[in-house]
SENUKOL-886924 format. One line per 3 residues: number of its first residue (from 1); their letters; for each residue x, y, z of N, C-alpha, C. Coordinates in steps of 0.02 Angstrom, whole numbers, always signed. Atoms other than C-alpha are relative to their C-alpha. Layout:
<keros>
NUM) a) X Y Z X Y Z X Y Z; ...
</keros>
This chain:
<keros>
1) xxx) -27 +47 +49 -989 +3425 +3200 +44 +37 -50; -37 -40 +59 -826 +3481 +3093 +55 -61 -14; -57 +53 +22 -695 +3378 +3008 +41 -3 +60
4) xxx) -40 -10 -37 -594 +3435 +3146 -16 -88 +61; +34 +46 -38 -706 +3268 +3248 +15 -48 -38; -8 +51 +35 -654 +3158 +3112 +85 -23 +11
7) xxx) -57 +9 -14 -501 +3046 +3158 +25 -51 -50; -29 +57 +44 -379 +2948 +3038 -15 -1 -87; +33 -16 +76 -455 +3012 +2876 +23 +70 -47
10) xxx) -27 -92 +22 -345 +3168 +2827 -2 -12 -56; +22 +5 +50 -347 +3094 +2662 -59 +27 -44; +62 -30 +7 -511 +3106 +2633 -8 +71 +18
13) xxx) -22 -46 -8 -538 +3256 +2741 +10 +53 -55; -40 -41 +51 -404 +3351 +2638 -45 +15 -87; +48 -13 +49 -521 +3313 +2476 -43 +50 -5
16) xxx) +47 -15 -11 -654 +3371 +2533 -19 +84 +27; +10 -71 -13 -606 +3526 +2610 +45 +43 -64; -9 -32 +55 -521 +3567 +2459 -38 +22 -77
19) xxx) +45 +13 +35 -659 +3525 +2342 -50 +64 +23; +21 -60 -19 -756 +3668 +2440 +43 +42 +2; -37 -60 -22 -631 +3782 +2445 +16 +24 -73
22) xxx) -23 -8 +61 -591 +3772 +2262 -75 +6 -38; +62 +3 +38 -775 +3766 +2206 +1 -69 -52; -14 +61 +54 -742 +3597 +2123 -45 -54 +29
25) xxx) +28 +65 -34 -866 +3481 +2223 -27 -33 -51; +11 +50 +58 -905 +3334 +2116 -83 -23 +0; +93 +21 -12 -1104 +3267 +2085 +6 -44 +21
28) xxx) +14 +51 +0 -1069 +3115 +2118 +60 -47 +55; -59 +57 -44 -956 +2993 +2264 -55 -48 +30; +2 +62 -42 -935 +2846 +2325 +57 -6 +72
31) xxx) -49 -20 -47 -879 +2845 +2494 +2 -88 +43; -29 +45 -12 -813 +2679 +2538 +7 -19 +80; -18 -15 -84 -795 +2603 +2730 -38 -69 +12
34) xxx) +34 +41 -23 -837 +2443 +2825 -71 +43 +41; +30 -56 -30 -973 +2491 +2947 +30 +29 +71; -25 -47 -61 -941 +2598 +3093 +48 +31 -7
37) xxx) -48 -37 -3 -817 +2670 +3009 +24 +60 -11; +3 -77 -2 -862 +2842 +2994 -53 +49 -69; +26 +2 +71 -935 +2840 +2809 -55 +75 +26
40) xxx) +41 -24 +0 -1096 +2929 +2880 +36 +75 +44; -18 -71 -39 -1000 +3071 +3005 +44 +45 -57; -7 -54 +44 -898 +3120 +2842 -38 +5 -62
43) xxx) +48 -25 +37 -1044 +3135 +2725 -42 +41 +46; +40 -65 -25 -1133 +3240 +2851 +30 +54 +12; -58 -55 +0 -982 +3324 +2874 -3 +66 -78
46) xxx) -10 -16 +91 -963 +3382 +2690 -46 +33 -27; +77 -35 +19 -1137 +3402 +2670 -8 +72 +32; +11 -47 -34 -1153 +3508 +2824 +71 +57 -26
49) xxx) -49 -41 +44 -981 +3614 +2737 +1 +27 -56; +17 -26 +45 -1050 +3628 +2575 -47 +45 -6; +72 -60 -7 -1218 +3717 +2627 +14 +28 +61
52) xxx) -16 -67 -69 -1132 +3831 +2772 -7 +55 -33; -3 -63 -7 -1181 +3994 +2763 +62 +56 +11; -60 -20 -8 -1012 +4048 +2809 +47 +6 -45
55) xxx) -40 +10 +52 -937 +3992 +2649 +95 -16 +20; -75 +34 -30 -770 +3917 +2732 -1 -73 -16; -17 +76 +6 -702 +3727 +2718 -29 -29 +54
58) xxx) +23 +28 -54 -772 +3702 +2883 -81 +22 +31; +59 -12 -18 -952 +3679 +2939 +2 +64 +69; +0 -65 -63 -988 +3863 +3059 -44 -41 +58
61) xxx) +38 +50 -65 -1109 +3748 +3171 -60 +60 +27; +47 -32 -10 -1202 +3909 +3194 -38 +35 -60; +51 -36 +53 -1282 +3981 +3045 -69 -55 +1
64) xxx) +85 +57 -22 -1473 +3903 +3006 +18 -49 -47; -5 +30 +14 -1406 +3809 +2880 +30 -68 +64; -61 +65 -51 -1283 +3693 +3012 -38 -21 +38
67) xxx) +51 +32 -72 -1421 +3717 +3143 -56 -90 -37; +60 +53 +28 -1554 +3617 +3013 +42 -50 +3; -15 +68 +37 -1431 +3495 +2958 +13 -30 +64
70) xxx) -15 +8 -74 -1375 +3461 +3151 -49 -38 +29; +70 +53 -24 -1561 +3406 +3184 -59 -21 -40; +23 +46 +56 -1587 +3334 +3022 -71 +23 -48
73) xxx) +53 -22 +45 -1708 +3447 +2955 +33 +47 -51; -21 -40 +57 -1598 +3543 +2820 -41 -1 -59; +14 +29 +51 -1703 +3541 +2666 +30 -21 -68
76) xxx) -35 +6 +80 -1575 +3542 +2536 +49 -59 +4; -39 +62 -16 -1473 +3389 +2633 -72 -41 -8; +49 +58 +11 -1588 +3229 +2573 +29 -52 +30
79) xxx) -9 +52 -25 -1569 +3053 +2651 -69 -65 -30; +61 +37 +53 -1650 +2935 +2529 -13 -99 +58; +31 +45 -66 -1722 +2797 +2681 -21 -66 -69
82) xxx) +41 +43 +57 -1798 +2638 +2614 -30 -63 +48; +20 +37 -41 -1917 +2510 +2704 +23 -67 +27; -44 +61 -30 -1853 +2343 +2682 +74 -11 +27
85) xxx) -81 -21 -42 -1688 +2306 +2791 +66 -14 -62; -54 +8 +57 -1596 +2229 +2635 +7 +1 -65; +7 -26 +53 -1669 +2316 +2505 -9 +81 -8
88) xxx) +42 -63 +12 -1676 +2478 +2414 -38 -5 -68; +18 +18 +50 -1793 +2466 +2293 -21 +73 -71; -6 -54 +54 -1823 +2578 +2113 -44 +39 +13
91) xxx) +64 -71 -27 -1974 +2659 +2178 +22 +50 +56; -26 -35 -30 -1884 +2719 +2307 +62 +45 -8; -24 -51 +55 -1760 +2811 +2195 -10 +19 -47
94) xxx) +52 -24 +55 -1864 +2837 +2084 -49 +91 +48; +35 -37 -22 -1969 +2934 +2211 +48 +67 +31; -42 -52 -41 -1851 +3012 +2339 +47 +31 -26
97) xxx) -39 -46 +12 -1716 +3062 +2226 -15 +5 -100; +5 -13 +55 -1741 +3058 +2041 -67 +31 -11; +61 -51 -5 -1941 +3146 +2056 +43 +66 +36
100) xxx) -18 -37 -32 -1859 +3238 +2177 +56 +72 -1; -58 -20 +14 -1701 +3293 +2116 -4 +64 -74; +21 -48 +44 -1802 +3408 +1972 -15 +79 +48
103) xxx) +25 -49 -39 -1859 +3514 +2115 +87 +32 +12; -76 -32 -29 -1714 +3670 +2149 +13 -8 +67; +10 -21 -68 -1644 +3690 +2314 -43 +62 +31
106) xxx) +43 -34 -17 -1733 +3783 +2432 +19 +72 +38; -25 -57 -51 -1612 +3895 +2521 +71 +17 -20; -60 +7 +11 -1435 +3849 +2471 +18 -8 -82
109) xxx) -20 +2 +67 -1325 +3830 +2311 -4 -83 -5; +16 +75 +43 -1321 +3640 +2299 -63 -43 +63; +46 +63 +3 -1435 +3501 +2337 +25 -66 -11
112) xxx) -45 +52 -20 -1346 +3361 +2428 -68 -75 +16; +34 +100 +10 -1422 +3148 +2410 +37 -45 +49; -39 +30 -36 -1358 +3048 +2546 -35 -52 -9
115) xxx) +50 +73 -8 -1397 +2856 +2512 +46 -40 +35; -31 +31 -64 -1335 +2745 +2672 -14 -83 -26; +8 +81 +15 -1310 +2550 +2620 -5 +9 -81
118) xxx) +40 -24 +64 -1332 +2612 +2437 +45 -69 -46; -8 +52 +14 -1253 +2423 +2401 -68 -44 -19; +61 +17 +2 -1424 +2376 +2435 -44 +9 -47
121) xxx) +50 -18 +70 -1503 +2462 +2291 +14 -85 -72; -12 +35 +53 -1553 +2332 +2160 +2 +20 -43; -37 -25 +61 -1491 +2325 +1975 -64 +63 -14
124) xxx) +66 -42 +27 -1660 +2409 +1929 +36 +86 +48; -35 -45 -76 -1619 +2534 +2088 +57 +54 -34; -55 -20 +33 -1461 +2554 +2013 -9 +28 -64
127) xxx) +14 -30 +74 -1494 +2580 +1829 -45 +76 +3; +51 -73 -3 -1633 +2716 +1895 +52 +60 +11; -44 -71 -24 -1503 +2831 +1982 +71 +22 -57
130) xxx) -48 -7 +60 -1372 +2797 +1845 -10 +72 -51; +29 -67 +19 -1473 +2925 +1734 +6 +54 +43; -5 -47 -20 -1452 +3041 +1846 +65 +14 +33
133) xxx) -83 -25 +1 -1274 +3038 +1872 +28 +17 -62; -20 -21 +65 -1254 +3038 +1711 -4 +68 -21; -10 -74 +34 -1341 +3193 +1672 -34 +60 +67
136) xxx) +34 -37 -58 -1363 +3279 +1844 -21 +85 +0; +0 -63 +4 -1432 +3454 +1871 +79 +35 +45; -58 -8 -28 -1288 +3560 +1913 +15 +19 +73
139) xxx) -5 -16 -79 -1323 +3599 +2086 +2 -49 +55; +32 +80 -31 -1371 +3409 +2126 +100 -48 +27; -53 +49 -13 -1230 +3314 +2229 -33 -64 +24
142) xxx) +11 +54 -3 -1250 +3138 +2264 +56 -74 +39; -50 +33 -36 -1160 +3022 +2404 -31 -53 -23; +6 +73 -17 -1170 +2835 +2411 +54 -24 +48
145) xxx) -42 +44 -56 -1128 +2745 +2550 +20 -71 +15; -11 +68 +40 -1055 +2568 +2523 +55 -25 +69; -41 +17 -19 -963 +2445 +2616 +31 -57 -30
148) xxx) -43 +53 +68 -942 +2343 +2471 +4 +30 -62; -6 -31 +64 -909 +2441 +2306 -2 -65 -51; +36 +59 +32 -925 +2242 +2217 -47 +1 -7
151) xxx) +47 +32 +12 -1086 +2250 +2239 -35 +77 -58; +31 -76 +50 -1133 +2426 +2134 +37 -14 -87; -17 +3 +71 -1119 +2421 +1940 +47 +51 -24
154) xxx) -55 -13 +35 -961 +2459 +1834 -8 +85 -20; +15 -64 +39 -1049 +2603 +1768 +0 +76 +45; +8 -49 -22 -1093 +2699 +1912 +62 +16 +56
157) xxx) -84 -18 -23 -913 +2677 +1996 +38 +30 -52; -37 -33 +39 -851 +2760 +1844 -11 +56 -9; +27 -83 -7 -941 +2919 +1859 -2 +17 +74
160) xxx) +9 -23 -83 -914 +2928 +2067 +79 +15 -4; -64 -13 -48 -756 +3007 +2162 -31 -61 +41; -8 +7 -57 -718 +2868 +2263 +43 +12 +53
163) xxx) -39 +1 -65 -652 +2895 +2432 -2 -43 +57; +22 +53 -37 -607 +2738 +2540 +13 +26 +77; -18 +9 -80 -598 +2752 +2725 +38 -57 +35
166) xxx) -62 +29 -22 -444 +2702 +2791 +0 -42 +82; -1 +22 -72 -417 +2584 +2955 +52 +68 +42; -37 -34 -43 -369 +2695 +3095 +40 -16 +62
169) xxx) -52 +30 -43 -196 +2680 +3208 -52 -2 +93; +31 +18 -70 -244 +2590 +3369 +20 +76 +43; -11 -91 -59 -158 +2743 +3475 -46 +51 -12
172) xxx) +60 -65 +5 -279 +2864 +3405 -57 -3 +11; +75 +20 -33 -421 +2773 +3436 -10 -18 +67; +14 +17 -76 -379 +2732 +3626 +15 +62 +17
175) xxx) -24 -73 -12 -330 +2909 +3635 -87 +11 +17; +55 -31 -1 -503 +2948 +3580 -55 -22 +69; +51 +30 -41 -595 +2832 +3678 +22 +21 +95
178) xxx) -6 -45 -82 -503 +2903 +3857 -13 +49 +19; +14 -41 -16 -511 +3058 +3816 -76 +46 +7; +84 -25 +39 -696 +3080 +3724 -40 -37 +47
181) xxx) +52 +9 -10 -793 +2946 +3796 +7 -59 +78; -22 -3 -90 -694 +2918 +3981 -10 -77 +16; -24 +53 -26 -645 +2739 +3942 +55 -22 +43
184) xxx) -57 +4 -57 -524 +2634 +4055 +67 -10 -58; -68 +30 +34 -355 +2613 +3998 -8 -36 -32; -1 +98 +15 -369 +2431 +3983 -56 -34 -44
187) xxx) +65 +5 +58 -537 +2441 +3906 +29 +15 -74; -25 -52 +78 -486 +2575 +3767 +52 -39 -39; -94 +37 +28 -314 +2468 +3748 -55 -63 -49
190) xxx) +21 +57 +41 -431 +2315 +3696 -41 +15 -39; +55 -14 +58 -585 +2402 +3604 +29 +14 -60; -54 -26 +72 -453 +2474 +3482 +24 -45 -12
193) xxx) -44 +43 +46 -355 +2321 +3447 -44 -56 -24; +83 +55 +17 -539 +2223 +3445 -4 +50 -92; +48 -53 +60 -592 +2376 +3317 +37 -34 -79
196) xxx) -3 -28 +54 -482 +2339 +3180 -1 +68 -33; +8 -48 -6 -471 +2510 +3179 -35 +27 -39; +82 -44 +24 -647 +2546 +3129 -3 +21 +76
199) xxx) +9 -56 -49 -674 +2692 +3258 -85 -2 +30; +62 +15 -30 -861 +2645 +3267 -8 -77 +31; +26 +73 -46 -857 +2474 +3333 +53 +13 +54
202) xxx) -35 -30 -44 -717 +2535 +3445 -16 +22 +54; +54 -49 -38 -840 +2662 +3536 -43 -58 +29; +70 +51 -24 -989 +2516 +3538 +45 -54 +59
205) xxx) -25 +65 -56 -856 +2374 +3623 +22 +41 +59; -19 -35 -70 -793 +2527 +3741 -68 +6 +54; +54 -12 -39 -958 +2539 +3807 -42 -59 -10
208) xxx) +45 +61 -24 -1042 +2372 +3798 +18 -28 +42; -8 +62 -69 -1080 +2264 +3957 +12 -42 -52; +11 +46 +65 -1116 +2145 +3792 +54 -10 +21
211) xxx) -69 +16 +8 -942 +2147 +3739 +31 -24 +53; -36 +12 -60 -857 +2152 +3898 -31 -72 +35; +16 +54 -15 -969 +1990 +3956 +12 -56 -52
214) xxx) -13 +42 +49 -925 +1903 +3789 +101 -15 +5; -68 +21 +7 -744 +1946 +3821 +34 -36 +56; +2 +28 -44 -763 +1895 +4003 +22 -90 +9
217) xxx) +5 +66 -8 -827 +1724 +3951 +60 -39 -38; -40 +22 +64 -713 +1684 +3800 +62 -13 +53; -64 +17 -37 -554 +1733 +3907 -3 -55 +61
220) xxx) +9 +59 -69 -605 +1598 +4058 +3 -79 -41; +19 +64 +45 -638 +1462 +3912 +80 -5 -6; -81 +12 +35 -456 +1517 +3848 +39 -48 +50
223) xxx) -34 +18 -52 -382 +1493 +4016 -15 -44 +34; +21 +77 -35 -449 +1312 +4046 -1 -62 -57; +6 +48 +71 -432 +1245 +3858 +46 -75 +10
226) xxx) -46 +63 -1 -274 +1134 +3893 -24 -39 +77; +23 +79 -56 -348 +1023 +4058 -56 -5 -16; +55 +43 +29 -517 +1010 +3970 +0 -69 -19
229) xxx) +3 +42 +56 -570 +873 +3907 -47 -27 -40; +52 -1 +57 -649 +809 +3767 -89 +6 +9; +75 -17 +8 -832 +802 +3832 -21 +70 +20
232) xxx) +18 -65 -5 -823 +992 +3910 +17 +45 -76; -12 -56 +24 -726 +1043 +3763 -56 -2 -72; +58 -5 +22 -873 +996 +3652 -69 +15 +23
235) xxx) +57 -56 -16 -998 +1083 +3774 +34 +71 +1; -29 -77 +42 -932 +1253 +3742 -2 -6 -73; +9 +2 +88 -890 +1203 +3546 -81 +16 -12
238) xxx) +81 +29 +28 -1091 +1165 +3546 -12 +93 +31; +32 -75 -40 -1134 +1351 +3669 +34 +32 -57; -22 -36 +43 -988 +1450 +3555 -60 +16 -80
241) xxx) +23 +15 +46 -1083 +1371 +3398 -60 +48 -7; +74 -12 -5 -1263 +1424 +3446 +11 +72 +28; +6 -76 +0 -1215 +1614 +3489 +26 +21 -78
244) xxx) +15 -10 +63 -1237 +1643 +3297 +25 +53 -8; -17 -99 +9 -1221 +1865 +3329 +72 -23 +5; -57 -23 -31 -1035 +1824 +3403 +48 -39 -40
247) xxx) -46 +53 +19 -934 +1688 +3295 +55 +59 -2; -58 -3 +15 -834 +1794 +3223 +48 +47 +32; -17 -39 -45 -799 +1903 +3383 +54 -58 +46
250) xxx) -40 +38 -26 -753 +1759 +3471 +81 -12 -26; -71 +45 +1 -623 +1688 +3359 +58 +74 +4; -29 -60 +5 -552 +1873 +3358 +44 +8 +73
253) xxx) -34 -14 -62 -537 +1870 +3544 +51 -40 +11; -46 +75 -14 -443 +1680 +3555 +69 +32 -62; -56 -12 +27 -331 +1765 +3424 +51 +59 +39
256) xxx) -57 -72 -28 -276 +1922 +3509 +31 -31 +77; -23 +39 -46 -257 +1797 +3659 +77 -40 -8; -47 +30 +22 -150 +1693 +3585 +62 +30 -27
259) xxx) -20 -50 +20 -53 +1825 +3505 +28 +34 +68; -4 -11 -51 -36 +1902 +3679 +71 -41 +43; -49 +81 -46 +54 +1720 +3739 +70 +29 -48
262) xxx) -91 +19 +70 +193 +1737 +3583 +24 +80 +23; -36 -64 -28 +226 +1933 +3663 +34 -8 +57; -11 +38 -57 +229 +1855 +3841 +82 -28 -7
265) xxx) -69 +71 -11 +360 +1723 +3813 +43 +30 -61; -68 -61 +33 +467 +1842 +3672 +9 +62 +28; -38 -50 -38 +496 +1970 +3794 -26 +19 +45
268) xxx) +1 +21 -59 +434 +1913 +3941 -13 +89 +58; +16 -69 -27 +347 +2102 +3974 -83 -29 -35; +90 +0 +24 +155 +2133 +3963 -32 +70 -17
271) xxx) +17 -44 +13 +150 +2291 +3940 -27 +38 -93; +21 -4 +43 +114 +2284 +3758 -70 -41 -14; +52 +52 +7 -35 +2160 +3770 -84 +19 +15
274) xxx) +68 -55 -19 -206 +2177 +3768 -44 -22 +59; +29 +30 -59 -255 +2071 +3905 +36 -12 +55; -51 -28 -56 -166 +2168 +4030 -7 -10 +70
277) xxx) +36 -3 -83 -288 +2115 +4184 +7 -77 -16; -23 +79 +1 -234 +1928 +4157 +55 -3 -17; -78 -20 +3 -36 +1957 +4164 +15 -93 +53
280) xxx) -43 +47 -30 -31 +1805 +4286 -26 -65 -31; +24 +72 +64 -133 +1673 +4157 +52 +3 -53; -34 -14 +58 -31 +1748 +4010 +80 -26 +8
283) xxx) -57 +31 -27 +125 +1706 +4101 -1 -90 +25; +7 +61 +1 +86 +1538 +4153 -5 -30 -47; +22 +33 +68 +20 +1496 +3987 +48 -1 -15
286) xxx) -55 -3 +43 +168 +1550 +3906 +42 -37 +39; -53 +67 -24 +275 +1439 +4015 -25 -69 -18; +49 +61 +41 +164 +1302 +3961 +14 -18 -63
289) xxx) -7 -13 +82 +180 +1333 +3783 +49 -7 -47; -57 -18 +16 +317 +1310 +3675 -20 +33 -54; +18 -36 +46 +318 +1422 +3516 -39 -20 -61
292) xxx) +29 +35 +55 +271 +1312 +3386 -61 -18 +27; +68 +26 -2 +126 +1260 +3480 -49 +62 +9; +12 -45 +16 +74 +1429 +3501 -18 +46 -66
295) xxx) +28 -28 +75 +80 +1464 +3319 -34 -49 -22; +51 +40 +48 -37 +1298 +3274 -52 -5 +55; +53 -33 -46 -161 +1369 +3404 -13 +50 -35
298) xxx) +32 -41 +33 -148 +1528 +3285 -22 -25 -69; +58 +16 +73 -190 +1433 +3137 -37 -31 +12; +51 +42 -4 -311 +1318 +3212 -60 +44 -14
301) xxx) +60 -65 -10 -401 +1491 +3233 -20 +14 -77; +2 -12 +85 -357 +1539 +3046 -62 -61 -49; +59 +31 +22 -437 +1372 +2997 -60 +6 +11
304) xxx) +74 -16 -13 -587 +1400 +3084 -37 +24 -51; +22 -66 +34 -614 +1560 +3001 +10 -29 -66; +24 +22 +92 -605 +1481 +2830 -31 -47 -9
307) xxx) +66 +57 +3 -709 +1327 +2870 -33 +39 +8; +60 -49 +5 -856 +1450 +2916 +12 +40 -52; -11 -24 +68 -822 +1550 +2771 -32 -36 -53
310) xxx) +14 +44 +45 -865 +1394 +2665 -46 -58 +10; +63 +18 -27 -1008 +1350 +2790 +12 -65 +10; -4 +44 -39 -924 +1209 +2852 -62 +1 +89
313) xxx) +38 -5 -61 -1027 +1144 +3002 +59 +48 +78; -16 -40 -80 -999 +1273 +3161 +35 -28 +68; -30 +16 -57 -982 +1180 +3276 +73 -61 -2
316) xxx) -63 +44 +16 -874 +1050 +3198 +68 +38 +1; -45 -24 +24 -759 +1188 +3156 +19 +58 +68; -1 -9 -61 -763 +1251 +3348 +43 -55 +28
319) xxx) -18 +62 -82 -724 +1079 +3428 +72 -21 -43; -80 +14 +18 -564 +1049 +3308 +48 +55 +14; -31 -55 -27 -512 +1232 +3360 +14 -20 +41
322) xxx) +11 -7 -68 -531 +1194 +3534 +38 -60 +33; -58 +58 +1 -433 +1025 +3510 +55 +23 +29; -31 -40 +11 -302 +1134 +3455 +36 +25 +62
325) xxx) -33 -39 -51 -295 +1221 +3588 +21 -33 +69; +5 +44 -63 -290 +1097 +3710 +80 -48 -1; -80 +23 +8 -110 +1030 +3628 +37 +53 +34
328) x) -51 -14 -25 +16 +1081 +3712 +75 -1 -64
</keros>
């Protein structure tokens, strides 16, 4: 594990290995990131760089420090855990890092806090660790890991470095995924433009049957929307509805579909598209299609996504999509 494994984040990165290199590491960040988007590989990164034995910008991977932190037994790297799934509660920073955080390190010069979801901490939660950003011992660093910085108090974003984690370019992430983890082309081409270029959900859709059977089904629905009719296209609306984990996967896929059609029929090549193994639907469709109806197919989608947002009923806000799509 070295920055060198970290893709799309030279920003960051660059901080970080300068911050060790200069002796300037800060007590206190916020490191910013939807999830999967790396948050946790560059705080272990950093961590594992700050307590190298080697004293370089880059974790050595062999000294005993790199080995511990590698298989999570470092003692001077902490990971403040917490039982409930959508809580952290004050006893539990209370215990694991503010009791804790009196004790010196045990081997190294600092004494690194990694808290994962640290959105989760309530105000109490919050107010506990505050004190100790405030007046930390000087060896004491302190991550938080957030994918909402809204939800953490004014106070303790004003005493953190934050560093956000940036979306990463689709090419670098289908790069990664062919070369690292021996996806297909055509896969890699779609997990990356699925990802949003978060690099961890990227990886998970390159390798899910899941995914790939969700994107299976979705694309067969696409490519039968306009000769439906109204009583099939409210059995799907009702199935879409009631897979609860996937809404907002679905409408993701019917967009990059659609999206796909308006590449199709403006330059009548497929080689930019992401649904490169349906070249002879995408073409039909798009002869089908005229442009304008193509773009109120992409906002039918748009609406969707802001009726659920505002907890409009699901399925209602499925079967007027699916209308939609059924205009010509």
């Amino acid at each position: 594990m070295t920055f060198r494994d970290i893709i799309g984040q030279e920003q960051i990165v660059g901080h970080m290995k300068s911050a060790i290199r200069d002796g300037k590491v800060s007590h206190a960040y916020i490191i910013a990131g939807e999830k999967g988007s790396g948050k946790k590989l560059l705080a272990n990164t950093f961590a594992m760089a700050i307590q190298c034995e080697e004293g370089g910008t880059e974790p050595c991977g062999m000294c005993r420090s790199c080995k511990q932190a590698m298989s999570g037994n470092n003692p001077d790297i902490r990971y403040v855990t917490h039982e409930k799934p959508n809580l952290i509660s004050v006893d539990e920073v209370r215990v694991q890092l503010n009791s804790d955080i009196a004790i010196k390190p045990y081997a190294a010069k600092k004494k690194i806090y990694i808290i994962d979801e640290a959105e989760k901490m309530n105000p109490q939660a919050q107010n506990a660790i505050l004190k100790t950003i405030e007046e930390p011992p000087e060896y004491a660093v302190v991550m938080l890991l957030v994918t909402n910085t809204g939800l953490l108090l004014q106070t303790i974003l004003s005493r953190c470095i934050l560093l956000s984690v940036r979306a990463v370019e689709k090419n670098r992430i289908v790069k990664l995924l062919t070369e690292k983890y021996g996806a297909s082309d055509y896969m890699a081409d779609l997990a990356a433009g699925f990802s949003d270029g978060v690099v961890g959900k990227a990886i998970d859709f390159a390798a899910s049957d899941e995914f790939s059977s969700l994107k299976n089904e979705v694309v067969e629905n696409l490519k039968r929307f306009d000769s439906m009719d109204a009583g099939e296209i409210l059995r799907v609306a009702s199935q879409w509805a009631e897979d609860k984990s996937n809404h907002r996967e679905r409408l993701q896929l019917a967009e990059m579909w659609y999206r796909d059609l308006l590449v199709v029929k403006s330059t009548d090549r497929t080689d930019k598209v992401y649904f490169k193994e349906e070249q002879r639907d995408l073409y039909r469709q798009s002869s089908l299609f005229g442009y304008e109806a193509i773009a109120k197919k992409l906002k039918a989608i748009e609406t969707a996504k802001e009726r659920m947002r505002v907890n409009v009923n699901t399925e209602s806000a499925f079967m007027v999509m699916m209308l939609a799509f059924r205009d010509n």
